[in-house]
N, C-alpha and C positions, 0 to 999 in steps of 0.2 A: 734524346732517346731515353725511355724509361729503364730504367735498373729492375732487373727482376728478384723477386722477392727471393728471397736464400733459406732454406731451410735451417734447422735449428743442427748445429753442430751436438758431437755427441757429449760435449761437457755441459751443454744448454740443458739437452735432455735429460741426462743426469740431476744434474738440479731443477728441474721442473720437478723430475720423479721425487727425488729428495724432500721436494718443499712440500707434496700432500703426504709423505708416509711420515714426516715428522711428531713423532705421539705428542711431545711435548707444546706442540703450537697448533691450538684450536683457529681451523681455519673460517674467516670472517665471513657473512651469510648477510645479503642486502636483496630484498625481497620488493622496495620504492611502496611499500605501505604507509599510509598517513600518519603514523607515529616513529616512523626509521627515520632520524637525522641523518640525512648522507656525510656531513663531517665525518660526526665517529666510524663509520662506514669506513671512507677513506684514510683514516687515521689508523685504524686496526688494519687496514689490508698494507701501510707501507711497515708497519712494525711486524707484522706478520712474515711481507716478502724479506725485511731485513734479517731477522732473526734465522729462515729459511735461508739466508744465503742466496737470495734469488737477483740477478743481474737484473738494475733496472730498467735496462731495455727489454726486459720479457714482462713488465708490469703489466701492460695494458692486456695481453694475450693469455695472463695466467689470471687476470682480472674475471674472465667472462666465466670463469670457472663457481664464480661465488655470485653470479647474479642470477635471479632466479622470478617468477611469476613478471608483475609488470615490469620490475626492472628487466629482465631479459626479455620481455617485449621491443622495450623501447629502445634499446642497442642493436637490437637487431640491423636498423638501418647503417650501424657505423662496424659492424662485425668485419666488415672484408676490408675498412681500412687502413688497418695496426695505425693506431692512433698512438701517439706518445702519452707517458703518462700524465704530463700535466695539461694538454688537452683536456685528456679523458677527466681527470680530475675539475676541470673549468666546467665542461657539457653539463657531469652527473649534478654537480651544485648549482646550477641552472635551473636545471629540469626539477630537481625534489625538492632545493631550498632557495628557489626568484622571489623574487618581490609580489609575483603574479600566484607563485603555488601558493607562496605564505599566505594572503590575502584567501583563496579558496581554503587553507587548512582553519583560519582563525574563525571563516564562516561556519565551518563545521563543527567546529569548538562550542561556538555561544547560539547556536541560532537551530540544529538539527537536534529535535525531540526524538523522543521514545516512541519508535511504533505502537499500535494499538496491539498488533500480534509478534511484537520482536522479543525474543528473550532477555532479560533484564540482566542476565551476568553477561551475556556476552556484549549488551549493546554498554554496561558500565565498564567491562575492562578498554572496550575500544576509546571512549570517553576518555579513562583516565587516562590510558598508556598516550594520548593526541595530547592529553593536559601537562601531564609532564615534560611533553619535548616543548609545546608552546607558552609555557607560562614555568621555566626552570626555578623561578623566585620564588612564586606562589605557596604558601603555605597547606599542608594537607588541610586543615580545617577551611581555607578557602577554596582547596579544590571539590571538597565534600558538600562545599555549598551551590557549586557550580554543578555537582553531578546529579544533586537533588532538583534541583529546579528541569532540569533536562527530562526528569520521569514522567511516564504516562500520570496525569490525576490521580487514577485508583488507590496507585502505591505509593506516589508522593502525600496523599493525607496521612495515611498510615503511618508513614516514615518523621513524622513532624514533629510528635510527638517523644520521641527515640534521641538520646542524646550519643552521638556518633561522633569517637576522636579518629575515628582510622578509615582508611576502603578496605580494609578487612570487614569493620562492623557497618558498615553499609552494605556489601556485596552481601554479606550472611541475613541481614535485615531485610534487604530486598530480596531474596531468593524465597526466605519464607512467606515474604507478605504475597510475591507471585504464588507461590504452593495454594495460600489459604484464598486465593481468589479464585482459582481456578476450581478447587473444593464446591467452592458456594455454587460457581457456575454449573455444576455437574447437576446439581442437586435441582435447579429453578427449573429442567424442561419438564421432569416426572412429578411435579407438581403441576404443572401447569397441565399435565395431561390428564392427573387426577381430578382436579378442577371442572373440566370438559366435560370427562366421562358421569360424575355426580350432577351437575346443573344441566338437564334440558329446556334447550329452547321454547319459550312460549312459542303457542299455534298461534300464527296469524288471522287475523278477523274475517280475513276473506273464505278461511277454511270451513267454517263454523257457518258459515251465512248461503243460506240456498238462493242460489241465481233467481235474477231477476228475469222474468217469461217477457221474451221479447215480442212487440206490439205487431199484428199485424189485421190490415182490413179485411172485410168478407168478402166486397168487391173489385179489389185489385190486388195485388201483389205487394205494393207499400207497407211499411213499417210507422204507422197512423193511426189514431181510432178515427171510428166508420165515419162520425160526424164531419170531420176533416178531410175525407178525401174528395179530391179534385174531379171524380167522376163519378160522384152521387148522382146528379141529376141528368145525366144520359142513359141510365137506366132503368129500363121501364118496372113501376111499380115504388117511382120514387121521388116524393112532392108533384110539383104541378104537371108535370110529363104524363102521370100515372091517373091521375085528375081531369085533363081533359081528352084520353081517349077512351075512360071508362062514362065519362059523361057527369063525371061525379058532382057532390056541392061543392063549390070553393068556402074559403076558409069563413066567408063572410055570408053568406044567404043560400038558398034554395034551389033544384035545377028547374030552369024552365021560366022562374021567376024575377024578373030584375028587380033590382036592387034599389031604395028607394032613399 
């Protein structure tokens, strides 16, 4: 027979209220974005509850209270079943830090470029803040090497040249190289309109050139000269047809006289 679930007695509730009006205890915020380590996550939410005084049987209940965008998507499916805390704590480091995330986050790390139209501070702080949780050793000057190769062309030639100890002087570096690109880009269309409007198109030859008078016979409808058509000689008054009903000479002697 199932046990029905008991509502929170009023000492519970008391310290539930306690534990958010607490000025002194910044309450923890895990949002499952590609740079949130769910550790520290779970690590600030039990030093949190502990500090709050909060019974750890109310963990997992006062938990969903700090989960937020995909994280509180993906709890959704486990909302209605008060999970105990070290459940909840096995699931969340499954889901944002398995073997299977990590492999998807490291692809993301080394392998996804700079859009053509993405903005460059925000696609660098996403980069860095991914860089930091996946590569904790890495030195800033090799993560600055890894952020540079990640930019569109335009800006990484720019950038090459520029001696960068910090993501300070990258993010400021690349913020003006995107300003001055965009400058130039303003500039190329009303030129190119200028351009236009000054140079007209040469006339084509066919403009200039008077049509050719298209062919046609006297005695048929054909598009021919006269010599060529197919009914020159059924018409009377024309070679030998015309010849002998007039009586005429043929080509060679005399009428009336043979031919010798």
């Amino acid at each position: 027979m199932a046990v029905p679930a008991t509502s929170p007695t009023a000492i519970e509730w008391r310290s539930i209220i306690r534990a958010f009006r607490t000025p002194d205890v910044s309450v923890p915020m895990f949002a499952g974005l590609d740079h949130e380590d769910p550790e520290t996550f779970l690590n600030q939410c039990e030093r949190y509850f502990a500090e709050a005084a909060i019974e750890p049987l109310l963990w997992s209940r006062m938990v969903t209270k700090c989960l937020t965008d995909r994280a509180a998507k993906w709890y959704e499916v486990y909302r209605g079943l008060s999970l105990p805390w070290a459940k909840f704590r096995t699931l969340t480091t499954q889901h944002f830090a398995g073997v299977s995330a990590r492999n998807k986050l490291h692809i993301k790390l080394y392998a996804n470029k700079q859009e053509e139209k993405e903005a460059v501070g925000v696609f660098l702080q996403k980069k860095y803040l991914l860089a930091l949780r996946m590569l904790p050793t890495a030195s800033e000057e090799q993560i600055i090497g890894l952020l540079m190769e990640s930019l569109k062309p335009s800006i990484r030639k720019v950038l090459r040249a520029a001696t960068m100890s910090s993501f300070e002087d990258l993010i400021e570096r690349a913020l003006q190289a995107e300003s001055d690109e965009a400058d130039e880009t303003s500039k190329k269309p009303t030129a190119a309109r200028t351009a236009v409007a000054t140079i007209q198109p040469a006339a084509p030859a066919s403009a200039t050139t008077a049509p050719r008078p298209r062919l046609q016979c006297h005695h048929c409808t054909g598009e021919h000269y006269v010599r060529s058509c197919p009914h020159l000689k059924t018409f009377p008054g024309n070679g030998p047809v015309r010849a002998a009903e007039a009586g005429a000479p043929s080509a060679h002697g005399t009428p009336g006289t043979p031919q010798s």
